[in-house]
N, C-alpha and C positions, 0 to 999 in steps of 0.2 A: 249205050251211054250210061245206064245206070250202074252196069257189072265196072264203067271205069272209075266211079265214082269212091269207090274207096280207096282204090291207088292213087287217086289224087289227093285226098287227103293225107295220106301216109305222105307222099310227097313232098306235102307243102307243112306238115309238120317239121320234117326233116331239115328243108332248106330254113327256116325259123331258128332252129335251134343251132346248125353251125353259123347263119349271120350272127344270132348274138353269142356264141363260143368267139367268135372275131372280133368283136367288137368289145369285149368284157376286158377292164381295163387289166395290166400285168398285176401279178402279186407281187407284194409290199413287201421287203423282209421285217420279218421279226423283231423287234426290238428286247434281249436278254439281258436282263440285270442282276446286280451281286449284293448283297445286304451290306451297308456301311451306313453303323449307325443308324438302324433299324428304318433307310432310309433308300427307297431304289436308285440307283446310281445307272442307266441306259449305256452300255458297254461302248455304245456307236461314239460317244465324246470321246472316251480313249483312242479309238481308232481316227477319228478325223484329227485330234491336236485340239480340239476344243477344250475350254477351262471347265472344270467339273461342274455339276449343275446342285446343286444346294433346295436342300427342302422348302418348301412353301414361299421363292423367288427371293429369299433372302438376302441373295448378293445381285438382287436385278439391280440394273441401271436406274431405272423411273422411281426406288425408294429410297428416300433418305436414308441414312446408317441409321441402327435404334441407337447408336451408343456413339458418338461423334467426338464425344472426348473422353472415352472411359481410359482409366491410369491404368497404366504396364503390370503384370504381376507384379508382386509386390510381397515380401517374406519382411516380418517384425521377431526377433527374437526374446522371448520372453525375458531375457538376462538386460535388455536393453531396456525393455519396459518397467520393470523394479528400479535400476540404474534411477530414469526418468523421475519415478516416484519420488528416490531417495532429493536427489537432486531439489524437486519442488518443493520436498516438506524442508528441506534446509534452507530454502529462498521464504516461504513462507514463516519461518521462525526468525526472521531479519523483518521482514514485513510485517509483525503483529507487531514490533515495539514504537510503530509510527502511528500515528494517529489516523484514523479512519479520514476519508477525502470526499463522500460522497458518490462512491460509485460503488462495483460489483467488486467482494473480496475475494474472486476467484481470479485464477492465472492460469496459461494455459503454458503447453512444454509437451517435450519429448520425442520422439522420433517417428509421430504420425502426423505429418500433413497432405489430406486428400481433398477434392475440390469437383466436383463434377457437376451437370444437371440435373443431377438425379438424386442422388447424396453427396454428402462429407463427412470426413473423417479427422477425429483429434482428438489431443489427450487435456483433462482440465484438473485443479487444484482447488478445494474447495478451502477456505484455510479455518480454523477455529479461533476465535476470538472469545475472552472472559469480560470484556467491559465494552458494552455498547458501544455506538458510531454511529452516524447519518446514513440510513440505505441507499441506494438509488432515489426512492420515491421519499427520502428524508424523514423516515421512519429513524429512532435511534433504538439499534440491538443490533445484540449479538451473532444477528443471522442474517445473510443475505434474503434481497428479495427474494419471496416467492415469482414463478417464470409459469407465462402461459403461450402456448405458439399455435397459431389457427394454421398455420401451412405444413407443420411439421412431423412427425416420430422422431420421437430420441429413445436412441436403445443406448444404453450402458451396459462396458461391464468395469466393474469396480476392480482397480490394480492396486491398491495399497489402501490402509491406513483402515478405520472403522469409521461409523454413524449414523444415522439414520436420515430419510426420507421422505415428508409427506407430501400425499399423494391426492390429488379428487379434491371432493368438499369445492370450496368457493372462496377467491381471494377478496379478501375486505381491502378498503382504502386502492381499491385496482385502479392502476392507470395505464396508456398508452406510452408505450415507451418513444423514446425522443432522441434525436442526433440535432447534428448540427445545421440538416434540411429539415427540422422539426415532425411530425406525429409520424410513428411508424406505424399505419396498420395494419391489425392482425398480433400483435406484440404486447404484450401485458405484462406488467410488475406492481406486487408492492404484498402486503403483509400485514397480519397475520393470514395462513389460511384457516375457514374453518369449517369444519365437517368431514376435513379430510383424513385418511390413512394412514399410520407409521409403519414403515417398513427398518428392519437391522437392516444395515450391510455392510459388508466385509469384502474384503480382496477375494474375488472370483465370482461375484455374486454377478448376474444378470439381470437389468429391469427394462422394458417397453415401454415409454410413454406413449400413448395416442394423442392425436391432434387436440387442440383445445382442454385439457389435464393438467392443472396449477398443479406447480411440484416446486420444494424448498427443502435444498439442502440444510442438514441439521448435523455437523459435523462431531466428529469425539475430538476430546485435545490430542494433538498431533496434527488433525484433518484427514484427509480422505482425497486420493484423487482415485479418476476414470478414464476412461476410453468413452468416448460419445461419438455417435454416428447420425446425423442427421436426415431421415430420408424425407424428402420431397412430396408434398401428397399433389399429383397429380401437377400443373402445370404452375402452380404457386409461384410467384416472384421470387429469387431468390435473394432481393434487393431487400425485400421483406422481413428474412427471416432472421432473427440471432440467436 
């Protein structure tokens, strides 16, 4: 009995190992991928007719779109954008010989209107005036209010004319700006600033506002217009913002 004793264990090793050879589930194939867009793309979608599969569930079902209304390409020719300039400084030199009315002496023009949740896009006129007028916040000069925005970045860039900028410091006489559903918050004007910045600028120049950043345009005669882009800081009302 003893001399059988290791033949059975050889045995019963044996039958062990082909039950679980049997039982061991089949192999899986391989799943090979091709680089697009530094991004692996599983060969097996092509072969089934499946829609491509996109990085990090981008075009999943269960996530909103990030961009829901973002605008079409979009091409501005620089010859269109001068054009614009010319255009507004010649509205704006029909416009200085009227008497100031209590509002903003800026106009806006030209061949950018964009609109989104995120940002917008447009072109504005700043015009220059030699004889004071009622601001907004009924300050009389020569200069429009100083503009303060809690929701927003304004980036420029400057398409025509010259003037200056200032920038920071602190607006005196600040108020809430106002429509015709009365106080906008977040939205500030009035004038002078002080402690703030002068910046030149000219046609080509680029400037970044941050959120909360009293800025007052300070035009040369002629004026000055730009391109302004508004971006959004985070989920801000856009009901809010001007």
């Amino acid at each position: 009995m003893k001399r059988m004793l290791p033949v059975l264990l050889v045995g019963a090793a044996l039958l062990g190992y082909v039950a679980g050879y049997a039982s061991k589930p089949a192999p899986q194939p391989i799943l090979t991928g091709h680089l697009d867009g530094l991004s692996m793309i599983p060969s097996v979608n092509a072969q089934e007719n499946k829609k491509e599969v996109m990085p990090f569930g981008f075009n999943s079902p269960h996530d909103p779109p990030l961009a829901p209304d973002a605008p079409p390409i979009t091409y501005w020719n620089i010859d269109d954008i001068r054009k614009a300039h010319t255009e507004m400084a010649e509205k704006a030199a029909r416009l200085v010989k009227e008497a100031g009315s209590g509002s903003s002496q800026s106009f806006g023009g030209g061949p950018v209107h964009v609109q989104t949740r995120n940002f917008s896009m447009f072109m504005l006129y700043r015009m220059y005036r030699d004889k004071p007028v009622l601001s907004l916040t009924k300050v009389n000069s020569v200069l429009d209010d100083a503009e303060q925005h809690a929701g927003a970045y304004d980036f420029y860039i400057f398409t025509g004319g010259t003037g200056e900028m200032i920038l920071g410091g602190k607006i005196a006489n600040r108020q809430n700006l106002q429509d015709k559903d009365g106080i906008i918050p977040g939205e500030y004007r009035g004038q002078p600033v002080v402690g703030g910045q002068t910046y030149k600028v000219k046609a080509g120049d680029w400037l970044l506002i941050p959120p909360d950043t009293p800025h007052q345009p300070k035009p040369d005669p002629g004026g000055f217009s730009y391109f302004i882009m508004k971006i959004n800081v985070g989920v801000y009302p856009w009901s809010l913002i001007r």
